[in-house]
C-alpha positions as CSV (number, residue, x, y, z in Angstrom):
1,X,-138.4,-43.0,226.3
2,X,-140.5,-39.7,227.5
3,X,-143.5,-42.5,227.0
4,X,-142.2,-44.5,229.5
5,X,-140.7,-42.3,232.2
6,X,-144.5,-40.6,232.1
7,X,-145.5,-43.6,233.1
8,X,-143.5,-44.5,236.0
9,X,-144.4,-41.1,237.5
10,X,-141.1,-39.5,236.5
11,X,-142.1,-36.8,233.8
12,X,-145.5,-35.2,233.3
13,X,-146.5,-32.7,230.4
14,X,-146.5,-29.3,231.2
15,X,-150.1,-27.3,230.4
16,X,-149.3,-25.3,226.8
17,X,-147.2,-22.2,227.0
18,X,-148.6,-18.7,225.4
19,X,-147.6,-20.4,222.0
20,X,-149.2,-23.6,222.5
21,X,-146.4,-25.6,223.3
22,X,-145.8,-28.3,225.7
23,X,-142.5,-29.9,227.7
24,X,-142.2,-32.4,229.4
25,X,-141.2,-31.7,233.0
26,X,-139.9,-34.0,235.9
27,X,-141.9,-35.0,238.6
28,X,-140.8,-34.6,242.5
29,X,-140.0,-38.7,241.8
30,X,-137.9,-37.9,238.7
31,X,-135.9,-35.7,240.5
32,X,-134.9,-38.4,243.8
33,X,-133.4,-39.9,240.4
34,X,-131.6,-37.3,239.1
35,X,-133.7,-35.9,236.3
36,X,-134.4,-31.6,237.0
37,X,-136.0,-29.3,234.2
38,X,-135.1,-25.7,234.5
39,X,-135.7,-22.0,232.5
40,X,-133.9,-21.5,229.8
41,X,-134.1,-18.4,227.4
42,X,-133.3,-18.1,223.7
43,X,-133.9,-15.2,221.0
44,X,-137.1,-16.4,220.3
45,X,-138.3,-16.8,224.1
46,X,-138.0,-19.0,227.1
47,X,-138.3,-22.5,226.7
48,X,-138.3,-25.6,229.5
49,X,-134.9,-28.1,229.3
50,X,-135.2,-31.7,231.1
51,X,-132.1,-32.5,232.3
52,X,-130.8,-35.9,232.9
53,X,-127.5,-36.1,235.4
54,X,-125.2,-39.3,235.3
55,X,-127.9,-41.3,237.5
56,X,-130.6,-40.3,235.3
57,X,-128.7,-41.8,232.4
58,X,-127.8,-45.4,234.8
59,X,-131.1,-45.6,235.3
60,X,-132.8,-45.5,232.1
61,X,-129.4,-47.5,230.7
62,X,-130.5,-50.2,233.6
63,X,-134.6,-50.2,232.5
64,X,-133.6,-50.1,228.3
65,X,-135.4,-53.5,227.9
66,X,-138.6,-51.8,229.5
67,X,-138.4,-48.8,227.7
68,X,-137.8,-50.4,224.0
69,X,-141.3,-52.3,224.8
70,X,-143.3,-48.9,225.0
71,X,-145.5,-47.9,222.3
72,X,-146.2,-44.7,222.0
């Protein structure tokens, strides 16, 4: 699914946090559909969410044919 929604321009990969890791962050265009990533903090250290509101969820319910085609 993150395959996909990279390539419509929705998410993009974040560059690699002090320990290496990536996340997968929505775009200006993912958020007109209701996708948002926001700061969250845990015992171990902050980490990046993507959140997906009730649109965002229509939307990828309404584009599943398109999305179960992807290879990754």
């Amino acid at each position: 699914m993150t395959t996909w929604l990279m390539q419509q321009g929705l998410l993009v990969e974040s560059e690699p946090d002090i320990k290496g890791r990536t996340y997968k962050m929505a775009t200006a265009k993912g958020n007109e559909i209701g996708i948002s990533t926001e700061q969250r903090e845990r015992e171990d250290g902050g980490y990046l969410a993507t959140l997906y509101n009730r649109d965002a969820q229509k939307y990828l319910l309404d584009h599943i044919e398109e999305i179960s085609l992807v290879q990754e």
